[in-house]
PAPAZA-889815 format. One record per residue (C-alpha): residue number from 1; residue in three letters; x, y, z. Coordinates in steps of 0.25 Angstrom, whole numbers, plus 5000, padded with zeros to 4 digits. Layout:
% PAPAZA-889815
 pamar gupa    u    v    w
   NUM  ALA    X    Y    Z
...
END
This chain:
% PAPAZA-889815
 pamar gupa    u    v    w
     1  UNK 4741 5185 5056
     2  UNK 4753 5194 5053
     3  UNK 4751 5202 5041
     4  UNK 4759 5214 5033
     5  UNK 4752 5229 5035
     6  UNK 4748 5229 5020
     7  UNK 4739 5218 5020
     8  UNK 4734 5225 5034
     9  UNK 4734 5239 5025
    10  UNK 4725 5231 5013
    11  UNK 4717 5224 5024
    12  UNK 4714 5238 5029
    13  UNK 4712 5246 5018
    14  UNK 4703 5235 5012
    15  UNK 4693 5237 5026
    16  UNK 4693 5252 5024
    17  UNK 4689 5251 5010
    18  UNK 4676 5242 5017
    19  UNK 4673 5251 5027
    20  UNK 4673 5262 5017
    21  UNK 4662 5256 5012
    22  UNK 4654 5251 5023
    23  UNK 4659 5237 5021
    24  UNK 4662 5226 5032
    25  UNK 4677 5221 5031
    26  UNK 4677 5207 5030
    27  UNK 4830 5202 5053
    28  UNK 4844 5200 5061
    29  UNK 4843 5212 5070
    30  UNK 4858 5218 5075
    31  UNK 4866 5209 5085
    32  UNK 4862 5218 5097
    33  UNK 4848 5215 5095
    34  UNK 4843 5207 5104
    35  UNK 4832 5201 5110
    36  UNK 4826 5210 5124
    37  UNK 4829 5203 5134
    38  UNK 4821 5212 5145
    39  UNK 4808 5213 5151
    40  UNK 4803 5224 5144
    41  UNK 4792 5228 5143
    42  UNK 4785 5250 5123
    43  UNK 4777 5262 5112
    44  UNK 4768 5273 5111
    45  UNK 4759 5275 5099
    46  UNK 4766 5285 5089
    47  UNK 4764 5299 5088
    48  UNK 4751 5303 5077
    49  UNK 4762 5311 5070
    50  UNK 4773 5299 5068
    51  UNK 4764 5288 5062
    52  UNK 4758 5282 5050
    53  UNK 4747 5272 5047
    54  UNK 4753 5257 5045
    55  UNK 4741 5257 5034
    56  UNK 4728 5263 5028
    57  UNK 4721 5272 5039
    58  UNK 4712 5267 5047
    59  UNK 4696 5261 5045
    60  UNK 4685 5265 5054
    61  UNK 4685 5254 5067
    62  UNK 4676 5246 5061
    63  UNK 4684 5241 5049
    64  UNK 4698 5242 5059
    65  UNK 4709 5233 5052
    66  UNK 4711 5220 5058
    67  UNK 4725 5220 5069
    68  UNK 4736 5213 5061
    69  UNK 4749 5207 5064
    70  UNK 4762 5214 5057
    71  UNK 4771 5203 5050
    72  UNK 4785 5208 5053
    73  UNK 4798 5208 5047
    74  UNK 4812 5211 5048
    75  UNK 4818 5217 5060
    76  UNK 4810 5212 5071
    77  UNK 4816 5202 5078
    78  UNK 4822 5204 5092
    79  UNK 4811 5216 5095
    80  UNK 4808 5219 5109
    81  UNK 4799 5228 5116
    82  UNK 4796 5236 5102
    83  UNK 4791 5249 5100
    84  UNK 4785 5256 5087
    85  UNK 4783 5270 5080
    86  UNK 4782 5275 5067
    87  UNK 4789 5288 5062
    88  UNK 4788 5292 5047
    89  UNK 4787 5279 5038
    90  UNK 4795 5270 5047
    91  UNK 4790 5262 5061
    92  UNK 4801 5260 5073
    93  UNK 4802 5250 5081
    94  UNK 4808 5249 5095
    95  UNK 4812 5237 5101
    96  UNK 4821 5233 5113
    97  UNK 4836 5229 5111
    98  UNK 4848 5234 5111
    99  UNK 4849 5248 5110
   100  UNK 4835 5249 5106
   101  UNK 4831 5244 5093
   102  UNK 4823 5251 5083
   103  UNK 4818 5241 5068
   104  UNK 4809 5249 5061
   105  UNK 4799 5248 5048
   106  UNK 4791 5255 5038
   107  UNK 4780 5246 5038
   108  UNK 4781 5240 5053
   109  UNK 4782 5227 5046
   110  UNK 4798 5225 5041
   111  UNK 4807 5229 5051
   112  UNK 4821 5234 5052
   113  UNK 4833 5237 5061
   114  UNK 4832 5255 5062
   115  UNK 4843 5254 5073
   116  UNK 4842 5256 5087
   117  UNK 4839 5268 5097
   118  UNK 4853 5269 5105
   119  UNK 4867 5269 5099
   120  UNK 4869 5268 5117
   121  UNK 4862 5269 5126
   122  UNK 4860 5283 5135
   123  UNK 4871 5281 5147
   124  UNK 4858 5282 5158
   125  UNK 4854 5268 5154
   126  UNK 4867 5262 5159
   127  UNK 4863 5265 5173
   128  UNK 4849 5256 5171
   129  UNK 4856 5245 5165
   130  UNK 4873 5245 5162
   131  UNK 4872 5235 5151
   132  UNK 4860 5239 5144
   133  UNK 4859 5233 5128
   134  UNK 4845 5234 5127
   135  UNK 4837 5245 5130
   136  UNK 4821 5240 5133
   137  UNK 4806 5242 5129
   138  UNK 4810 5256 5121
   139  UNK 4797 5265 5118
   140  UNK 4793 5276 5106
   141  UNK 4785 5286 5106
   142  UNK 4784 5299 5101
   143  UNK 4780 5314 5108
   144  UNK 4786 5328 5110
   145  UNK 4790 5327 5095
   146  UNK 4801 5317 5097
   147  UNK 4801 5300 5099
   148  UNK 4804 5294 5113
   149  UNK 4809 5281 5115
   150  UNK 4808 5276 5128
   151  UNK 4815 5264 5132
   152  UNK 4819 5253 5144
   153  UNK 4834 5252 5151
   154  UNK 4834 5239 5161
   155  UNK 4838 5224 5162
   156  UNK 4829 5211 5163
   157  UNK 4822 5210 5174
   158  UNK 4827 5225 5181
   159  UNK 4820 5236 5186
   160  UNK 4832 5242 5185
   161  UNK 4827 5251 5172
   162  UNK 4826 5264 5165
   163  UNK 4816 5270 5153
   164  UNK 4824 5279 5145
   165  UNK 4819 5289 5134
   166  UNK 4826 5292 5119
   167  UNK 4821 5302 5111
   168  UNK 4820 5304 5095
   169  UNK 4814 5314 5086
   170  UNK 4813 5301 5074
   171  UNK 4812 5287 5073
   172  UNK 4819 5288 5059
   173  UNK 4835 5282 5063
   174  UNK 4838 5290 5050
   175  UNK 4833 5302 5051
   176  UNK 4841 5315 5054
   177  UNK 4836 5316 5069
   178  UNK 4835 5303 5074
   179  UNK 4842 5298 5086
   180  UNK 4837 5296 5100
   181  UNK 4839 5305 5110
   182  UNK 4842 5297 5126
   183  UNK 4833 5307 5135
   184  UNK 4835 5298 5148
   185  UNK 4830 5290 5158
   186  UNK 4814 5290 5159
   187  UNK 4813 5280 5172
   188  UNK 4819 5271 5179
   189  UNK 4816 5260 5189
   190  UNK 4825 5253 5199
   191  UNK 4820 5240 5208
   192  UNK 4808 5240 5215
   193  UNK 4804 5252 5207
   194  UNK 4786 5250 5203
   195  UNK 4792 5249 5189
   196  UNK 4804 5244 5179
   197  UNK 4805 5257 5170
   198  UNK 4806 5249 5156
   199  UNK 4797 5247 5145
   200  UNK 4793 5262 5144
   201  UNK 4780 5265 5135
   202  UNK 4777 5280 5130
   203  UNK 4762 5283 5128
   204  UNK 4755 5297 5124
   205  UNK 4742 5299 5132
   206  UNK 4730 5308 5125
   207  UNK 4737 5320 5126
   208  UNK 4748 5314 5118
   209  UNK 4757 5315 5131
   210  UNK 4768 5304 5135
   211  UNK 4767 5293 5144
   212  UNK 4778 5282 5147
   213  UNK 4774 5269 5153
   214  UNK 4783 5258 5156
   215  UNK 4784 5245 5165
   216  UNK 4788 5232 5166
   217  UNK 4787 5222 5177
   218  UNK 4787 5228 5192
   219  UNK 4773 5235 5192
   220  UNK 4770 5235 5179
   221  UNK 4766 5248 5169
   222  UNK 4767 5264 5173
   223  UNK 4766 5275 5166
   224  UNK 4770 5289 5168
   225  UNK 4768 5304 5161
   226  UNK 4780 5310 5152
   227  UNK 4784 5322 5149
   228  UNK 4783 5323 5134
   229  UNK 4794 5333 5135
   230  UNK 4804 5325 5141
   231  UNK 4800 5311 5139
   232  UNK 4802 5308 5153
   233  UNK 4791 5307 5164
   234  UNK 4782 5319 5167
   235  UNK 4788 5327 5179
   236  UNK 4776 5324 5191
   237  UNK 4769 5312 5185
   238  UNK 4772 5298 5192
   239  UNK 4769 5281 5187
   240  UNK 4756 5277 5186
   241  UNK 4755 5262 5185
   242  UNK 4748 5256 5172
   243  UNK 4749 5240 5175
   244  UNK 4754 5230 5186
   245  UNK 4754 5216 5185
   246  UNK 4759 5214 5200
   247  UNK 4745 5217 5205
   248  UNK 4739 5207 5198
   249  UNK 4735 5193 5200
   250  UNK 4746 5189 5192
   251  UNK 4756 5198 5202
   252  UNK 4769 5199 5193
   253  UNK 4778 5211 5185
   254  UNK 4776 5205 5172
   255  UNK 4770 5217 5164
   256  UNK 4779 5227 5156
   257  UNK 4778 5235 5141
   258  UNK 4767 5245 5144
   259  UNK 4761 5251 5131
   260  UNK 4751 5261 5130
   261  UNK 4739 5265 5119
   262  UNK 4728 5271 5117
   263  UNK 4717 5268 5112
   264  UNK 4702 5269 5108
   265  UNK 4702 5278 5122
   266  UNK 4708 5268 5132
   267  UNK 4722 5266 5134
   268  UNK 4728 5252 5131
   269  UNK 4741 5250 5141
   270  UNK 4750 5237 5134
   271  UNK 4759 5228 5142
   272  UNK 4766 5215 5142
   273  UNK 4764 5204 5151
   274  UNK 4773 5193 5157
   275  UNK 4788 5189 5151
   276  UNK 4795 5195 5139
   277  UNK 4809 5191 5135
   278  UNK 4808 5177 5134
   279  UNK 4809 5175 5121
   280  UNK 4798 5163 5118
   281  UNK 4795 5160 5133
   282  UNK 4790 5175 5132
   283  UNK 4776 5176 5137
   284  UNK 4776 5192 5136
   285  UNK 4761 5198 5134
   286  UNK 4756 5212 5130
   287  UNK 4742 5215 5141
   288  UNK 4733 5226 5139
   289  UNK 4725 5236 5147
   290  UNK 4717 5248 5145
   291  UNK 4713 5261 5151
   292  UNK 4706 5273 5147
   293  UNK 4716 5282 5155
   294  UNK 4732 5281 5151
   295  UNK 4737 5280 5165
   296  UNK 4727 5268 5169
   297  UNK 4720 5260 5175
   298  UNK 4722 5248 5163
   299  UNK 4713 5236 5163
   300  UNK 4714 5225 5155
   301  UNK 4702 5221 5146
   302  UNK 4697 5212 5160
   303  UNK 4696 5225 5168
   304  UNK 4710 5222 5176
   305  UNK 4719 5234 5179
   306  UNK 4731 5232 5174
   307  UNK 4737 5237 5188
   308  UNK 4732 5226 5191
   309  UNK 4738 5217 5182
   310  UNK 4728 5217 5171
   311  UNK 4732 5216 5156
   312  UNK 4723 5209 5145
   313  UNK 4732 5201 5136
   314  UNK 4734 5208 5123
   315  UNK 4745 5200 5117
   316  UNK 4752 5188 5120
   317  UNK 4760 5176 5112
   318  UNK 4755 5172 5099
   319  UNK 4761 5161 5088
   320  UNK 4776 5162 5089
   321  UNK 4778 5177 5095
   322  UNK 4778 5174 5111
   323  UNK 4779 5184 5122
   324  UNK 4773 5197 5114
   325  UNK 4776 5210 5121
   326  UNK 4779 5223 5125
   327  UNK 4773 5228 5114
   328  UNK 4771 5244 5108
   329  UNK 4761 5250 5099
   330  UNK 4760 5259 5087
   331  UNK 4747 5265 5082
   332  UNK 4746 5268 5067
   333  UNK 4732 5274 5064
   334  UNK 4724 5267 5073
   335  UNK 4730 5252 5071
   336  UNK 4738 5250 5084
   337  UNK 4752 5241 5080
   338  UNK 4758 5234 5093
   339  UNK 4772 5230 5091
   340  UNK 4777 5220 5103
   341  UNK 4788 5209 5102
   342  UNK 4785 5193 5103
   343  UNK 4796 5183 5104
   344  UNK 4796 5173 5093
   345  UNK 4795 5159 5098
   346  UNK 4799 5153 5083
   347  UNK 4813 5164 5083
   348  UNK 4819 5160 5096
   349  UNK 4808 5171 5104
   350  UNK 4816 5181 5099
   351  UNK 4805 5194 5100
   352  UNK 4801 5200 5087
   353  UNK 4794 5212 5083
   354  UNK 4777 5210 5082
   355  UNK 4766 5220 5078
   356  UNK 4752 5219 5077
   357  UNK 4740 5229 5077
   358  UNK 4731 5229 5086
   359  UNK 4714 5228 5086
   360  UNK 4706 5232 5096
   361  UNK 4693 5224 5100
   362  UNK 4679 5229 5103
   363  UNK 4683 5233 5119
   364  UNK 4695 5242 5113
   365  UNK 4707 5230 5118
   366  UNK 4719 5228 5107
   367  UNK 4719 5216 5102
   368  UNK 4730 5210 5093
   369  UNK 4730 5200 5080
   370  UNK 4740 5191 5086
   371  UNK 4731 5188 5098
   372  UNK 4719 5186 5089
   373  UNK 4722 5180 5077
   374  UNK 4723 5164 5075
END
């Protein structure tokens, strides 16, 4: 069941009082923002430096807290695609919409409307798509000193599509030195290209240097070296191909939103199945595979590649929140907190803003509360 971080704080601090002794532990948003209406398909963790614990530190693994669901507030209705950081004492979110819309908090619970990442749009984009409102799928991450946003230019159903990057060197919309900075096009895809370039997802390998996947549809996931210099991609390097589920026995496109996280020394490669954007009629899916390389081969939990159109079900419709996706991640001392949007089936499907942490079972897959409680 949902619950607020203090009682998951005295929940936690009760347990690590027992280990210590050996003990067993028993709102309205603006007129222009509006619901995506794309096929998108998001983070990486937070730089060490830029974060802060959400509560006490954390136990040995044996008396690890229990995953717990965030009962939300404020600002979080109309969220897309959502990405999250922390910088100082506040958490960001990123969400697709109009111009880009950030809500942020200072307990990842109550949320409020911090503004949004464009005043315009750069003019490049206008050459992808003439009309754009909503940029897409817009990612955060932080290296070479300064945060980079990456997001999707494109329309429904297009290959037609762009990545772009934005860079800034703070998160804070009042400070002295904010403001983002258009460094350009990253990639584009045009028809009958092996991808559609949206839905970018920046990850730091072991060496704490960038990566950028993206996918969506088409043949599925890739992934390609960046150079941490420039934010762009790495003079000599090429696509290497994560995920595909047109070589399957399914044989469809319908796999988008790659995110990436390490963990326990595998690599866990997220991404969401089937049909976003239909409101309530959503069956949107988040799928899970795993290697102990960055670059692949995944498997899911049964063995299958994910080239091969594997992906064991990680998340999928719960209650009232249908079609849950296209989810980013954020680690805080050890707990892993997912963000993701799900359409709410008793407002309309109108996507809102969920979080939960996650657990990892005996095998070393994420599991989530919303899966596994009654």
């Amino acid at each position: 069941m949902p619950v607020r971080p203090a009682l998951w704080l005295a929940l936690l601090l009760t347990v690590t009082l027992l280990a210590a002794c050996q003990v067993p532990a028993p709102a309205a948003a603006p007129a222009d923002n509006e619901a995506a209406p794309a096929v998108e398909a998001v983070a990486t963790e937070a730089p060490a430096a830029e974060v802060e614990a959400p509560a006490a530190e954390s136990v040995a693994e044996s008396a690890a807290p229990e995953a717990v669901i965030l009962d939300l507030d404020g600002f979080i209705t109309n969220i897309h695609d959502p990405v999250i950081a922390h910088e100082g004492d506040m958490y960001y979110v990123y969400s697709t919409g109009s111009r880009l819309i950030i809500i942020c908090s200072p307990d990842m619970l109550t949320w409020e409307f911090c503004g949004r990442v464009f005043e315009s749009y750069p003019e490049w984009t206008r050459e992808v798509n003439a009309n754009l409102v909503d940029g897409w799928a817009p990612d955060i991450s932080f290296f070479n000193g300064k945060w980079h946003l990456y997001y999707a230019v494109s329309t429904f159903g297009s290959q037609e599509s762009a990545i772009g990057l934005v860079t800034s060197p703070t998160l804070d919309p009042k400070a002295a030195d904010y403001g983002w900075t258009d460094e350009g096009m990253v990639l584009r895809s045009h028809v009958g290209d092996l991808w559609n370039a949206i839905d970018p997802a920046l990850v730091l390998d072991e060496m704490g240097e960038p990566w950028l996947a993206w996918g969506s549809f088409w043949h599925g996931i890739f992934i390609r070296k960046i150079d941490p210099a420039t934010g762009m991609f790495a003079a000599g390097t090429e696509a290497i191909a994560l995920a595909d589920r047109t070589t399957g026995v399914t044989d469809h496109m319908l796999i988008e939103a790659p995110f990436l996280v390490n963990h326990d020394g595998y690599w866990y490669l997220f991404t969401s199945f089937d049909q976003c954007c239909q409101g309530a009629a959503s069956n949107y899916n988040v799928r899970i595979g795993r290697s102990e390389a960055l670059t692949g081969p995944y498997v899911d939990r049964d063995g299958v590649p994910l080239l091969e159109g594997g992906g064991s079900l990680l998340l999928d419709a719960y209650d009232k929140w249908k079609g849950p996706g296209h989810n980013g991640m954020l680690v805080e001392e050890g707990v892993h907190w997912m963000v993701y949007h799900a359409y709410n089936a008793n407002h309309n499907g109108i996507p809102e803003l969920r979080i939960e942490s996650i657990a990892w079972d005996a095998e070393g897959w994420p599991t989530l509360p919303s899966q596994t409680t009654p």
